[in-house]
Structure formats: C-alpha cells, structure tokens
C-alpha positions as a Python dict, from the first residue, in 0.01 Angstrom:
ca = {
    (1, 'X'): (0, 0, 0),
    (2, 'X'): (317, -89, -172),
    (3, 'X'): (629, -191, -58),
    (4, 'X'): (892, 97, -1),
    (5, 'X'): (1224, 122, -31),
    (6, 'X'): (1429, 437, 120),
    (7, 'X'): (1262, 760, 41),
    (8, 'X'): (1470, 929, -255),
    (9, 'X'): (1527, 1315, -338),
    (10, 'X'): (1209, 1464, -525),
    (11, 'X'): (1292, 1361, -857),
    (12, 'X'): (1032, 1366, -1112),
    (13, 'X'): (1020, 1328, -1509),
    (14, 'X'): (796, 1549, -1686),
    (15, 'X'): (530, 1307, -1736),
    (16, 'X'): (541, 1198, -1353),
    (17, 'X'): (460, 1628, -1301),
    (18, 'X'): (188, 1611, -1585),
    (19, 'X'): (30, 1280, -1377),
    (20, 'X'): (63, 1419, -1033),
    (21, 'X'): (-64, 1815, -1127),
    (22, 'X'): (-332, 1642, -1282),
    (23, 'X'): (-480, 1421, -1022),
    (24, 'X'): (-388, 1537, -755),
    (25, 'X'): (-419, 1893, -482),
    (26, 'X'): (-163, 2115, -380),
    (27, 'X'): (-205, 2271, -16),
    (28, 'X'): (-310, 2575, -113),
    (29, 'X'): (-632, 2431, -338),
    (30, 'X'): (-709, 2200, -89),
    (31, 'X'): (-714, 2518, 153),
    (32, 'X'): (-916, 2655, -118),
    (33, 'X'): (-1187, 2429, -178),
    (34, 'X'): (-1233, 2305, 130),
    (35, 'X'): (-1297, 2635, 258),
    (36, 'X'): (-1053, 2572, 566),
    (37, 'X'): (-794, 2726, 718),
    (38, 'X'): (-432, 2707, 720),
    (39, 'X'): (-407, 2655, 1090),
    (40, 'X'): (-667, 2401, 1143),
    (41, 'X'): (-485, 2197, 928),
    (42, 'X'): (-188, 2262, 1130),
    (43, 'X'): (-358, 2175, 1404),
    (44, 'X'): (-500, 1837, 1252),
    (45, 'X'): (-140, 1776, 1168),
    (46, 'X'): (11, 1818, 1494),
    (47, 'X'): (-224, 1580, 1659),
    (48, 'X'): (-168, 1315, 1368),
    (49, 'X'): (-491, 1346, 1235),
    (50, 'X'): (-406, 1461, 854),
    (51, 'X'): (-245, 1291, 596),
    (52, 'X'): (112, 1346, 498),
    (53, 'X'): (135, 1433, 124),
    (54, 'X'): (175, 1160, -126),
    (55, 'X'): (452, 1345, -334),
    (56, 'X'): (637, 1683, -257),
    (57, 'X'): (772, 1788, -604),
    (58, 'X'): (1123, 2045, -595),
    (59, 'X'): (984, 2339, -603),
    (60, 'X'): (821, 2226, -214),
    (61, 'X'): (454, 2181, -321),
    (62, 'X'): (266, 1925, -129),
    (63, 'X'): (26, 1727, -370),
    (64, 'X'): (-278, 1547, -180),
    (65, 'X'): (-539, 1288, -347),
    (66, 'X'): (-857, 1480, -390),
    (67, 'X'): (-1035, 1249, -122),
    (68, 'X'): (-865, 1430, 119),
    (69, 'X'): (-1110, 1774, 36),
    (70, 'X'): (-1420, 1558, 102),
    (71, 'X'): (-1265, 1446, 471),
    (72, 'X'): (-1214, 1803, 558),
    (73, 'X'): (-1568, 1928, 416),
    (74, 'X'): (-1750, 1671, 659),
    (75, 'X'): (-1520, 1741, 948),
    (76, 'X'): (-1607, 2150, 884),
    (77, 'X'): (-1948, 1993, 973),
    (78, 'X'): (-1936, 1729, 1170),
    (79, 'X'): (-1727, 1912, 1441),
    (80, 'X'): (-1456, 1622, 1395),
    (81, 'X'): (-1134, 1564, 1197),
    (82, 'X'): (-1006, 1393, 871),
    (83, 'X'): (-887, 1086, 1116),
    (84, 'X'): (-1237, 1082, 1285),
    (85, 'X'): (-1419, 1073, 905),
    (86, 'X'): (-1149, 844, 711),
    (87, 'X'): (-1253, 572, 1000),
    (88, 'X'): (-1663, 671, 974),
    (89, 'X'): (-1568, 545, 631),
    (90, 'X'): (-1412, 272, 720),
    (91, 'X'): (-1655, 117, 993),
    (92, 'X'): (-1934, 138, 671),
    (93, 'X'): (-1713, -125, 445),
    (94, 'X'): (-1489, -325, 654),
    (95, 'X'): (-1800, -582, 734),
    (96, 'X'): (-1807, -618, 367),
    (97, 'X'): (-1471, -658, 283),
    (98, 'X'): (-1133, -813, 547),
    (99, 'X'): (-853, -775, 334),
    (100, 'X'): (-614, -510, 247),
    (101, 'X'): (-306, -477, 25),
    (102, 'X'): (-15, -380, 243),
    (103, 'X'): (357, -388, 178),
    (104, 'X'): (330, -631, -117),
    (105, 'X'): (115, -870, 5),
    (106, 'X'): (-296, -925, 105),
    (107, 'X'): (-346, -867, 457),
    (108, 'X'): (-641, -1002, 677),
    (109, 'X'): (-814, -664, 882),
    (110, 'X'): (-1123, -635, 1075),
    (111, 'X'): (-1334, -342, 1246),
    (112, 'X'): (-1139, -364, 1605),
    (113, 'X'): (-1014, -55, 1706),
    (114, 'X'): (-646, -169, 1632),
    (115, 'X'): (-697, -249, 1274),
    (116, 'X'): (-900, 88, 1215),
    (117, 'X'): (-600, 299, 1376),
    (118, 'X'): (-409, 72, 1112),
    (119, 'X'): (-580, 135, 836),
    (120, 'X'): (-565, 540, 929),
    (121, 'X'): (-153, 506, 1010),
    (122, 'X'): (-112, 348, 611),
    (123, 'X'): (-386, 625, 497),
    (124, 'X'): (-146, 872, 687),
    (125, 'X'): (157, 796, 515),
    (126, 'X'): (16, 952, 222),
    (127, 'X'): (115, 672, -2),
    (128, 'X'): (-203, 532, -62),
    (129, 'X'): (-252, 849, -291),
    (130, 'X'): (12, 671, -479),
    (131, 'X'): (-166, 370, -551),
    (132, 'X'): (-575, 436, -599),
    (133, 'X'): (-753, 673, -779),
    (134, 'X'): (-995, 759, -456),
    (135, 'X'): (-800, 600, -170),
    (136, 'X'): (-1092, 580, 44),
    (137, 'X'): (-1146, 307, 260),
    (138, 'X'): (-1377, 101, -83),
    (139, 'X'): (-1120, 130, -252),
    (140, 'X'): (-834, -8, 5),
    (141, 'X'): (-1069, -245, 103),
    (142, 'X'): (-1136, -355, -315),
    (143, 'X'): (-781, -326, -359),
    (144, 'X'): (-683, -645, -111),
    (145, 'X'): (-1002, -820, -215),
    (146, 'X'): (-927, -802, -569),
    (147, 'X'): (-577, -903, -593),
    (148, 'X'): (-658, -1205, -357),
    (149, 'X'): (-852, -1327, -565),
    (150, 'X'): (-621, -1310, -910),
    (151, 'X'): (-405, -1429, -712),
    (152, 'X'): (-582, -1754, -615),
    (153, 'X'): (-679, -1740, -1002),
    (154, 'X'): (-322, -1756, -1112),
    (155, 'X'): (-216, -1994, -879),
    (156, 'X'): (-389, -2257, -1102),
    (157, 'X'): (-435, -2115, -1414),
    (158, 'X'): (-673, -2254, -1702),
    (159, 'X'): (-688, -2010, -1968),
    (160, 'X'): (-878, -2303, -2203),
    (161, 'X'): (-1205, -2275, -1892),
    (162, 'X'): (-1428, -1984, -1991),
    (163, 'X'): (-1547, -1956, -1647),
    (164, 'X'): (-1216, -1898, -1519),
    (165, 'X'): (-1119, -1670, -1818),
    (166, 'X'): (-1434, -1500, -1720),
    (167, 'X'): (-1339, -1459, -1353),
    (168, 'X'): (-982, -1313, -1434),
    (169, 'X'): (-1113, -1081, -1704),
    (170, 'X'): (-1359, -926, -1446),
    (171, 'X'): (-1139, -904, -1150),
    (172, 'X'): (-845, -754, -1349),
    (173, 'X'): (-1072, -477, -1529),
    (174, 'X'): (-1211, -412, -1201),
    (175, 'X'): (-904, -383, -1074),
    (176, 'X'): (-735, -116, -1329),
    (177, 'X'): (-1049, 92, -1267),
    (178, 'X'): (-944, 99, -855),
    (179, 'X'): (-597, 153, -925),
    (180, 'X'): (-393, 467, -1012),
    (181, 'X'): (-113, 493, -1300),
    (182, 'X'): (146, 551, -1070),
    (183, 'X'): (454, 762, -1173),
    (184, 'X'): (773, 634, -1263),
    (185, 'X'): (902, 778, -942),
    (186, 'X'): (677, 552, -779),
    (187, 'X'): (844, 256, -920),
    (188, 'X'): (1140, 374, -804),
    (189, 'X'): (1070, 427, -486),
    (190, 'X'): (877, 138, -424),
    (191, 'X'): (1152, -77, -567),
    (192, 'X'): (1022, -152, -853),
    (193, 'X'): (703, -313, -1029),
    (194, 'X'): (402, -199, -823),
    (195, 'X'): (36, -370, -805),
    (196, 'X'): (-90, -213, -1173),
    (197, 'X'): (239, -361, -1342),
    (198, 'X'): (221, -722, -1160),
    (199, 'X'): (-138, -802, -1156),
    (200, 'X'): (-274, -582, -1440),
    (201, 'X'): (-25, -511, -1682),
    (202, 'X'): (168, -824, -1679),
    (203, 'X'): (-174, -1020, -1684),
    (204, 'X'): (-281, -894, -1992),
    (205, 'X'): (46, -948, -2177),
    (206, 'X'): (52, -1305, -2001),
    (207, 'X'): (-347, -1354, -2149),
    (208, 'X'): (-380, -1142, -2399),
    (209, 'X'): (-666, -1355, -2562),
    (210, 'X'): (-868, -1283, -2282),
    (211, 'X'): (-841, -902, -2251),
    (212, 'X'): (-861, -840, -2627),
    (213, 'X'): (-1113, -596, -2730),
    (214, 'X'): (-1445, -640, -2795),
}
C-alpha cells in the first residue's frame, strides 16, 4: 500500500477513465456477476466486512478490483463474508511469505490474529486496488517480498556481477507483472512516485543494459 496524502476531489484524465473502466468493476457488475444482492452487500458494509472502492469517478460510480467478485462468489457458498474469505486467503500464504509493502516502506507481518485484521483494514481501504493487478493476499504478500529484496540489491549495487544483474532482472520483471499501472491520479494522491515508478521504472532507466530486450 502506498503512502497517501489527503484524499483529493475525483479528478481523472481520460486515460486514468480508460485504465480504471478497463480493469476494474463498477457496483452494479459486481452485483451482476456475483449473482448477489444489493443489500447483502449493504449489510457486509455496515459490519466492515467489504471493501471500500478504490476510485469513485464524478459521475458517483464505485470501481472495485475484480478480486473482489471471487470473495463474494465463495462467501455465497461458504455461508461467510468477503472479510471471512480475504483472511482464508491469507492464512494459505502468510507462512510463505512475512513482509508487506505498507505506506512506503516493507513491513514485517505474521499469521496472529492482529496482523490478519491488518492486512484486511489496508485490503479495506480499497487502495490496494490501486496498486496490484489481483490484490489478493499473493500478491500483497509478493509485493513486500519483492521490493525487499531490490532493495537490499540496490543498496550495493554491482551491475559488472552477472549473478547480481541476474537477481535484479528477475525480481524487477517479477515485480511489474504483480503490480498495476496506476493512474496519474494515483500519483497524485499518493504524493507522488509510487512503487512501479521507484523500483520498476526508474530501475530500468538506471540499468538499462540489463533489462534490454532479448
């Protein structure tokens, strides 16, 4: 999750509305596809257990990441909510990953009941929708792991050691496939350059002898 500054009035260029119609779900398709109803989601909402929306454009549409469809299917099913099945997803990965990317910097997290309800209070904000292309709990979880470790990698750089060429190649690429595009109202609001910009974009202009094409 990115750092944020002050929420700003729902301004949007036309490419930031091409991006965000797109990739992500108003209300109404999510309603649609998920084959739920208005009020249950209400209801989820009331008891904190839905996501806000990760942009609301001026003409008042609510656009959700597509994950969130998948959370509501399964708690149709499962008798539960999207809360309840964003932490069953969470519980499955966390042993394999214990960092997360929150605010601007890599967090440590763990399975303890406190760091789950964590995990679900940044999911809630809606602003993870933002920054992933499936913000699932993977993907968080890949997120932090990732840009710990180009960090450490640029900490000491040595672009003349193929092995650590090598390492920064894969955990970049990896990275740009886990990350979204983000809108230019993004950068705004979050005050500027966001995780693709600092440790994808700027990496490959800073190396581009490593990222050239093959």
């Amino acid at each position: 999750m990115e750092k944020m500054n002050q929420e700003l009035n729902n301004t949007f260029d036309r490419k930031d509305l091409m991006y965000i119609t797109k990739n992500l779900l108003t209300m109404d398709e999510i309603i649609e596809r998920s084959k739920v109803s208005s009020s249950k989601i209400t209801e989820w909402m009331e008891r904190g257990e839905f996501p806000e929306p990760t942009y609301v454009t001026s003409n008042g549409k609510r656009w959700y990441p597509r994950y969130i469809v998948i959370l509501i299917q399964r708690s149709n099913e499962n008798g539960t909510s999207p809360k309840d099945e964003f932490i069953n997803d969470a519980k499955k990965v966390i042993d394999k990953s214990k960092l997360v990317y929150r605010f601007g910097r890599v967090e440590e997290t763990n399975d303890s009941d406190d760091e789950l309800e964590k995990m679900w209070t940044d999911f809630r904000s809606g602003l993870y929708g933002a920054c992933l292309r499936v913000p699932d709990p993977k993907n968080i979880l890949s997120k932090g792991e990732l840009i710990s470790k180009i960090q450490k990698l640029l900490e000491k750089p040595d672009p003349s050691n193929a092995s650590w060429c090598d390492s920064l190649e894969k955990c970049v690429n990896e990275l740009d496939k886990v990350e979204a595009e983000f809108t230019s109202y993004d950068r705004v609001r979050f005050g500027g350059q966001v995780s693709r910009d600092i440790f994808v974009t700027d990496v490959k202009k800073k190396y581009p002898q490593i990222f050239r094409k093959k």
